[in-house]
TORPA-4810 file (N, C-alpha, C, O; in nm, 3 decimals):
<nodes>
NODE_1_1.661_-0.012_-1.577_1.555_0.084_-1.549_1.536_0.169_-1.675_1.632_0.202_-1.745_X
NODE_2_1.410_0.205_-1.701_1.386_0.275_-1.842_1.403_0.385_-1.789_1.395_0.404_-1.667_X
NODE_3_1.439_0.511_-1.913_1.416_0.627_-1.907_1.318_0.715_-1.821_1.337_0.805_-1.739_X
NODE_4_1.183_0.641_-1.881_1.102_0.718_-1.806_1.053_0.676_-1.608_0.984_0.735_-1.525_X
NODE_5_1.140_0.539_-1.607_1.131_0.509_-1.468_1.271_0.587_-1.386_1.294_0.603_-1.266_X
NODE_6_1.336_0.619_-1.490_1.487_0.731_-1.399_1.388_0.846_-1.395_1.347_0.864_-1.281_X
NODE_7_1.344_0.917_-1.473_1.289_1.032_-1.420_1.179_1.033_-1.298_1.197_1.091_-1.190_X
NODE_8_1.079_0.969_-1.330_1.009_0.938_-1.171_1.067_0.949_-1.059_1.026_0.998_-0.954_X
NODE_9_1.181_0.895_-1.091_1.287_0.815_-0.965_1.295_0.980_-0.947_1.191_1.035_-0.909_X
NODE_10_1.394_1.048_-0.968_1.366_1.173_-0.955_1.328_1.255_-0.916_1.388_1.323_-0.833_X
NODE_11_1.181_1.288_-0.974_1.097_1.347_-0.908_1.049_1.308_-0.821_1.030_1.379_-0.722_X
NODE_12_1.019_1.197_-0.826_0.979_1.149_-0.654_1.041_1.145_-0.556_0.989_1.119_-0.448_X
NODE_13_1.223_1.179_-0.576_1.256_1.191_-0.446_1.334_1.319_-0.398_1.409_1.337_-0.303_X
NODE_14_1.270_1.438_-0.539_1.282_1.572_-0.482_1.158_1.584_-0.398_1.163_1.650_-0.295_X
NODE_15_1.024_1.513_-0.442_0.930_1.553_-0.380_0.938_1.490_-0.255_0.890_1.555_-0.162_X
NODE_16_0.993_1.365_-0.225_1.026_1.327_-0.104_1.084_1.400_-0.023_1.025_1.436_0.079_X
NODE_17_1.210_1.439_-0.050_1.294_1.554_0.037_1.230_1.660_0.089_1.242_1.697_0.206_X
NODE_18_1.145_1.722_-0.012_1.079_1.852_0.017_0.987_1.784_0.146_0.989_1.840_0.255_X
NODE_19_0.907_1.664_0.123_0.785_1.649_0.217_0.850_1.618_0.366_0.785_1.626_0.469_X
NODE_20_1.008_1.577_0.358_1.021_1.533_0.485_1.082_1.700_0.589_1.087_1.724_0.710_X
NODE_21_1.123_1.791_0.445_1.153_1.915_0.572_0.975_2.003_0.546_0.975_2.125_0.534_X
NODE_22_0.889_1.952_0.543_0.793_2.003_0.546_0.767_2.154_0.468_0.712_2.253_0.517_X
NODE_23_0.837_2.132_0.298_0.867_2.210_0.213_0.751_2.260_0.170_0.757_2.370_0.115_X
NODE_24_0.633_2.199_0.182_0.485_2.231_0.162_0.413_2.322_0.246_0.298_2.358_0.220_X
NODE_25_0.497_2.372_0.375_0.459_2.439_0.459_0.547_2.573_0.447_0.538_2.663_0.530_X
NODE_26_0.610_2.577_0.368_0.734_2.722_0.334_0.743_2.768_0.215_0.642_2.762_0.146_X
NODE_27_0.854_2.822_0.162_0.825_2.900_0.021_0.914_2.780_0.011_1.031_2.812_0.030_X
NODE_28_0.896_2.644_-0.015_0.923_2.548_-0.140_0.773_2.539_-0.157_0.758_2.481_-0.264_X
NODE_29_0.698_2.556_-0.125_0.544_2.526_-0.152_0.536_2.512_-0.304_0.511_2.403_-0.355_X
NODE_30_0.561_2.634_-0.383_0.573_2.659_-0.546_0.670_2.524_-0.615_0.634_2.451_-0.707_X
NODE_31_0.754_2.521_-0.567_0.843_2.417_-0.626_0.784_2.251_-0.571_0.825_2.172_-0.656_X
NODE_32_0.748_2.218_-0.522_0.627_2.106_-0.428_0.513_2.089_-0.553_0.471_1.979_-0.591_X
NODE_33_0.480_2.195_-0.599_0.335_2.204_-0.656_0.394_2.161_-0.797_0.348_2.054_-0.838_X
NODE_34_0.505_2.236_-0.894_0.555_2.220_-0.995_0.576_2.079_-0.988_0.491_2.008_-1.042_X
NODE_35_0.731_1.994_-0.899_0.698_1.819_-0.931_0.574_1.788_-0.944_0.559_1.747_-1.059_X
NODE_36_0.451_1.785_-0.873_0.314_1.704_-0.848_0.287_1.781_-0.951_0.402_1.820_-0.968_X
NODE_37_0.203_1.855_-1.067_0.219_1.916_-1.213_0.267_1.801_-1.303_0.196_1.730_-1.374_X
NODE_38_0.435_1.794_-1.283_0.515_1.703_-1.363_0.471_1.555_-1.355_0.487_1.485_-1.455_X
NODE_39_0.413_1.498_-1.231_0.393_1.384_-1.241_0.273_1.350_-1.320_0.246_1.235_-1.355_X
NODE_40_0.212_1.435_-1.344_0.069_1.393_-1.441_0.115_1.287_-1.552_0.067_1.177_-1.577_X
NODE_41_0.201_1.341_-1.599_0.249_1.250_-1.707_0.266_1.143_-1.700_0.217_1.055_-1.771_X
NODE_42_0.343_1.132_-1.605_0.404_1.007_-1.572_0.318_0.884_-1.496_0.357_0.770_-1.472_X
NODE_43_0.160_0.957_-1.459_0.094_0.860_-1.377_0.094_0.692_-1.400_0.113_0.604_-1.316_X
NODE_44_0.065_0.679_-1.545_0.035_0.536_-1.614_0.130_0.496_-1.607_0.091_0.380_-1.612_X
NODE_45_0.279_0.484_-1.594_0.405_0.457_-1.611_0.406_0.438_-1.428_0.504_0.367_-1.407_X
NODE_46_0.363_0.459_-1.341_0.418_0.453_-1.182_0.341_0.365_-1.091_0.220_0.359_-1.067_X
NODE_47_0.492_0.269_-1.027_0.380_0.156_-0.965_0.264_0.207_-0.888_0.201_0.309_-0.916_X
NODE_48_0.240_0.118_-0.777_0.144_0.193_-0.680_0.173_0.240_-0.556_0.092_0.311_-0.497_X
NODE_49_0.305_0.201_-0.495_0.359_0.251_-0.432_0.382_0.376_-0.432_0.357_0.440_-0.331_X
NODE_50_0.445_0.450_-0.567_0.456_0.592_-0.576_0.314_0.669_-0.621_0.324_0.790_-0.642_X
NODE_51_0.203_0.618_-0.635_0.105_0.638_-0.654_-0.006_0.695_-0.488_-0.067_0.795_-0.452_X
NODE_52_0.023_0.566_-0.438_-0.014_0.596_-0.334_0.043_0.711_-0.208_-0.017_0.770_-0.119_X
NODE_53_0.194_0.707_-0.253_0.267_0.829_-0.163_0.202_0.931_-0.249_0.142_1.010_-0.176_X
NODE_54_0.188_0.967_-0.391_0.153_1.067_-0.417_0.001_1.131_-0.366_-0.031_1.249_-0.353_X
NODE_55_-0.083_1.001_-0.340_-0.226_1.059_-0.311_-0.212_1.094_-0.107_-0.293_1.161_-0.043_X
NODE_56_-0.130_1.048_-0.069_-0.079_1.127_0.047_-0.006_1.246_0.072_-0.009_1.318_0.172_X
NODE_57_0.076_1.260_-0.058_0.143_1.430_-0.025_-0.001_1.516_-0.039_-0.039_1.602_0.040_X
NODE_58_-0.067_1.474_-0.153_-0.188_1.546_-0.179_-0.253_1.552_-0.071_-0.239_1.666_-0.026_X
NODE_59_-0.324_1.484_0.004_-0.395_1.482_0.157_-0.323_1.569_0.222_-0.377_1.679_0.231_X
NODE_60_-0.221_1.559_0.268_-0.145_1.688_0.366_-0.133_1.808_0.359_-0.141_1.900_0.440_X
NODE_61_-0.105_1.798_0.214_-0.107_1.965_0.100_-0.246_2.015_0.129_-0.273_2.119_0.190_X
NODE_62_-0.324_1.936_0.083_-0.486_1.994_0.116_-0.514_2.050_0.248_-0.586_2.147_0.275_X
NODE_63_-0.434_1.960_0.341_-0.526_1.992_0.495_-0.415_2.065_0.548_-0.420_2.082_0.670_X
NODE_64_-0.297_2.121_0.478_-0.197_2.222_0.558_-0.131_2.143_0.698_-0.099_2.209_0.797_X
NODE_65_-0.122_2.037_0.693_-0.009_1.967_0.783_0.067_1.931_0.810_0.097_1.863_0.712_X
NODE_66_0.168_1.911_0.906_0.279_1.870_0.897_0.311_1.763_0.873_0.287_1.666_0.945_X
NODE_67_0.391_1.759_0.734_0.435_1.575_0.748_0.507_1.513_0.828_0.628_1.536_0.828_X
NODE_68_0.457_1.429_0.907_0.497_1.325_1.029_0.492_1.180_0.989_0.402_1.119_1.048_X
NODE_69_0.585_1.088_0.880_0.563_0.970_0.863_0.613_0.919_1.013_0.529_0.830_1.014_X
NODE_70_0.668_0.905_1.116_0.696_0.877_1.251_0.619_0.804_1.314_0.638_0.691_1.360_X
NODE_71_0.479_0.904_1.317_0.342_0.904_1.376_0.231_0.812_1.331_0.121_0.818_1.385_X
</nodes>
C-alpha cells in the first residue's frame, strides 16, 4: 500500500467512526468537517468506493440526518 493510500485509509476511517456515532450531529461536527477539507487532496488518488461513501457523508451533512447504514 502506498503512502498516500495509508493516509486515506485513515482518514476515512476516522471519518467513518465519527459517521457511525452520528459525530456530524454533535460537537465532532468541526472535526467531521476538517477530515472532508483533508480529503480534497487526496480525491484523484481514491477508488470509488471511498468516493462514493464520501458523496454520502456529504448528503447527510447537508440534510442534518441521522446516519442509519441499517436502513
Amino acid at each position: 500500500m502506498s503512502q498516500i493510500q495509508i493516509k486515506i485509509k485513515v482518514i476515512m476511517d476516522e471519518i467513518q467512526t465519527l459517521m457511525e456515532t452520528n459525530g456530524h450531529l454533535d460537537s465532532n461536527a468541526n472535526r467531521l468537517s476538517q477530515l472532508l477539507s483533508k480529503t480534497s487532496i487526496y480525491w484523484d488518488h481514491m477508488n470509488d468506493e471511498d468516493v462514493d461513501y464520501l458523496h454520502c457523508v456529504e448528503s447527510v451533512i447537508e440534510q442534518g440526518i441521522k446516519w442509519d447504514v441499517e436502513n
